[in-house]
N, C-alpha and C positions, 0 to 999 in steps of 0.2 A: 226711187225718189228722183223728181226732175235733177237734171247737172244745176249746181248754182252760175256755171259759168258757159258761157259757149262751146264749145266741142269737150268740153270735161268727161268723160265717161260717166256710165250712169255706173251705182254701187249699189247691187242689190240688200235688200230691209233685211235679210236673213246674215249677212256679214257684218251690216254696223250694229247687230247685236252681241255678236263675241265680243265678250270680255278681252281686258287686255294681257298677254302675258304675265305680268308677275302677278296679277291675281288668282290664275290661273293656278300656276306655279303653289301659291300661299293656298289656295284650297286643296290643292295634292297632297302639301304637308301636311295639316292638318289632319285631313282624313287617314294617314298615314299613322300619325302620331293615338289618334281614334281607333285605329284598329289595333295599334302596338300594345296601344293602354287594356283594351277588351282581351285580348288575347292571353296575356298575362295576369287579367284580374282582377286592375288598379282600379277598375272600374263596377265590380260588382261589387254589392254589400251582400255577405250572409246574412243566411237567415237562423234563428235560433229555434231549437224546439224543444220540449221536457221528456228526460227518459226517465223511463222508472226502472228500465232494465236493459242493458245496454246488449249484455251475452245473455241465452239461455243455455248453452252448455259450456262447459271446461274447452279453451285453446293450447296448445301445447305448441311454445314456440323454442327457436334457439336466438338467443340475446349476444351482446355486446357492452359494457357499460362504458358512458361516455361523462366526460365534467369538462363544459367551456362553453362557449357561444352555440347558439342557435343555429349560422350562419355556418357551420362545418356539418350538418345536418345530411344534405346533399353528398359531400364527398364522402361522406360514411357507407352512406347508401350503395354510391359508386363502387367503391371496394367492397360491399357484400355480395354487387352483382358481377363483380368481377371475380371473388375467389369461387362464385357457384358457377359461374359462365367457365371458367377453368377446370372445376372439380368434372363438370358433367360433359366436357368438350363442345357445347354448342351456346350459343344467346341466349340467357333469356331474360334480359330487362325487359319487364313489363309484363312475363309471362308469368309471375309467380306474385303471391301477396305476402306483402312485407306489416312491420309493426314498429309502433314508434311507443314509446313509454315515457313522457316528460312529468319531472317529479317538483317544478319551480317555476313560478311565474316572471317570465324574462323581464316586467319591468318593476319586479321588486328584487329579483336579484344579480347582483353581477355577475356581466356574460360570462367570466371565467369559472365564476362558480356556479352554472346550473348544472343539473346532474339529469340526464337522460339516457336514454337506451336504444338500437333498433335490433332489429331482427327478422326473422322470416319465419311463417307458419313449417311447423313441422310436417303438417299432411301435404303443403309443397314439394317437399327434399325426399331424396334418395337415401339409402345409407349408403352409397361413397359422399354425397352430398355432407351430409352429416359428420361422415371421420375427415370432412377436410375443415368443417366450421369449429369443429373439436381440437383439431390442430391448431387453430389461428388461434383459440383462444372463445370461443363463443362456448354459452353456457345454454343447459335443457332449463327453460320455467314455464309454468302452467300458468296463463288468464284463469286464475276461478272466474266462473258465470254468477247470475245471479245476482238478486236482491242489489243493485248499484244503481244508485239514482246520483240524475245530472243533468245535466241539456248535451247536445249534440248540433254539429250544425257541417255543413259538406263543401268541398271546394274540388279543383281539379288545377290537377300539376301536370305541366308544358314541358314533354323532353327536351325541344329544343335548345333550352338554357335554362338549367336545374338551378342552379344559384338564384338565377332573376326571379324564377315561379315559385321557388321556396318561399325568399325575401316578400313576395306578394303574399302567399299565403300567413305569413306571420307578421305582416303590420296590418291584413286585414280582419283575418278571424281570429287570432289572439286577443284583440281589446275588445271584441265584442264578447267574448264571452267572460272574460274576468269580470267586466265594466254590469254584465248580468247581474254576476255572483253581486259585486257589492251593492247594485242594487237595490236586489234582493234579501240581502243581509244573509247569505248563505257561503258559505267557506270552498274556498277554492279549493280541489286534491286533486289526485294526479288526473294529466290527461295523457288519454290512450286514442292512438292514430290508426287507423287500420290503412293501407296502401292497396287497391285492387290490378288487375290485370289491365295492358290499354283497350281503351271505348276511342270510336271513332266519334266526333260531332262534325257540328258546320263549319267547325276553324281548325280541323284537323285531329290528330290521334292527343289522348290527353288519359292521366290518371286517375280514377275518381278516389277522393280522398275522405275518409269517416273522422270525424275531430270529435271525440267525447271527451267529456273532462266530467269527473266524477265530484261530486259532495264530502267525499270523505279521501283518506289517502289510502288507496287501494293498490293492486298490484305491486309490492315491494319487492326488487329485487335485491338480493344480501347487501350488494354496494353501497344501493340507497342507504340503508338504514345506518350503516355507518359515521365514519369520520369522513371528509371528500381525502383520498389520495392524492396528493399535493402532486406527485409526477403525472397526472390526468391533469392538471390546469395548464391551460392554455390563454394567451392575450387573446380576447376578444375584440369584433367588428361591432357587429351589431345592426348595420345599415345597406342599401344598396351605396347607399353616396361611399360609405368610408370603404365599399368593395372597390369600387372605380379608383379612388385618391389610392388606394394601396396599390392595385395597377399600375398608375403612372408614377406613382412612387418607386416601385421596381424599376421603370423605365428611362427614369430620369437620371442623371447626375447628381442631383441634389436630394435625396428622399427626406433629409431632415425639417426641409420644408415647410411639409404635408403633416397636419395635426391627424393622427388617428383614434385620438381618443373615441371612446364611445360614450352617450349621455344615456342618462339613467332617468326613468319618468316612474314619478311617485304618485302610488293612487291612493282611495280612502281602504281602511283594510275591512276585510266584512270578518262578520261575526260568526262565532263555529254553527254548522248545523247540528242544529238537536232530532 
């Protein structure tokens, strides 16, 4: 472009087209915060789909029973791969398929009191594998197969931070499929998680995860069916936010501060299946 002024230097049309720093800056964030959100999840919606049969043969796993928050999910997991990572002397997060067994819809019942399960396929483990999960306390039950109708729907968990990808995964595929059921006017039962080995994608290594959740209440392990043992409850979170304020709650001077209550979200109930 001509100088406007006498000896002004001329500024080439390719430079007075850059943007100026802080916008610059503000579209980094962004795209940052866009990849943060995809990465973990926040950003995809599952999809549902109808099963009419979820196993066709018997699983044979060894369990743990749990009663509290959702949000301890992860560190459960943690210490299963850490007492087989120990029993068998080498890693193997990620190399073996785990199972989750949830018998309560976390937003009709308090986090203290849900009553869920994890465990690991038994064709995984070893028998020293086996006398060490025997020792800690973990119990043999069988998935019967068969005849179990439901929907199903898939997600994938981010080793990099198992609490954050958890929490994603349960404020996003959780209300989609309750939110079916009632719907549908079909009765929610237990959901059954299957965990696989890591898959590589375009954002890195990630877990893929099976989310069935049954029509009827299936899979009972002896716990369930009981009374909940009061020395299994624990205070519940329930959120990424009240994960953070409990953080800096630890960190601060003051923790009585920081409200950690957790809120409770009421749906319509549906009706049993026939």
């Amino acid at each position: 472009s001509p100088p406007s002024h006498p000896g002004e230097p001329r500024v080439p049309k390719v430079f007075a087209m850059v943007p100026s720093l802080p916008l610059v800056v503000l579209l980094a964030l962004l795209a940052g915060v866009f990849l943060f959100l995809s990465y973990y999840g926040f950003l995809h919606t599952p999809k549902i789909s109808v099963q009419t049969n979820f196993m066709m043969d018997t699983i044979p796993i060894w369990y743990k029973f749990h009663v509290g928050p959702m949000m301890e999910m992860g560190e459960r997991y943690c210490e299963l791969t850490q007492l087989l990572s120990k029993a068998s002397g080498r890693k193997i997060v990620g190399m073996k398929r785990f199972v989750g067994l949830f018998y309560d819809d976390n937003a009709k019942v308090k986090p203290e009191n849900l009553r869920w399960a994890v465990g690991v396929w038994e064709a995984d483990t070893s028998k020293k594998e086996r006398a060490a999960l025997a020792e800690a306390g973990f119990k043999r039950f069988e998935l019967a197969g068969g005849g179990t109708h439901g929907i199903k729907t898939r997600w994938r968990l981010r080793p990099t931070c198992w609490r954050l990808s958890v929490s994603s995964m349960i404020t996003s595929c959780y209300p989609v499929l309750y939110d079916y059921c009632a719907a549908n006017k079909v009765a929610a039962g237990t959901r059954l998680e299957f965990y696989g080995v890591f898959r590589r994608g375009s954002l890195g290594r990630y877990i893929p995860v099976g989310i069935n959740l049954a029509f009827e209440n299936k899979w009972m392990v002896d716990e369930a069916k009981g009374e909940l043992p009061s020395k299994l409850t624990v205070r519940g979170r329930g959120s990424v936010w009240n994960f953070f304020v409990e953080r800096l709650a630890q960190k601060t001077r003051f923790p009585k501060i920081f409200s950690l209550s957790t809120r409770s979200v009421s749906r319509t109930d549906s009706s049993e299946h026939t």
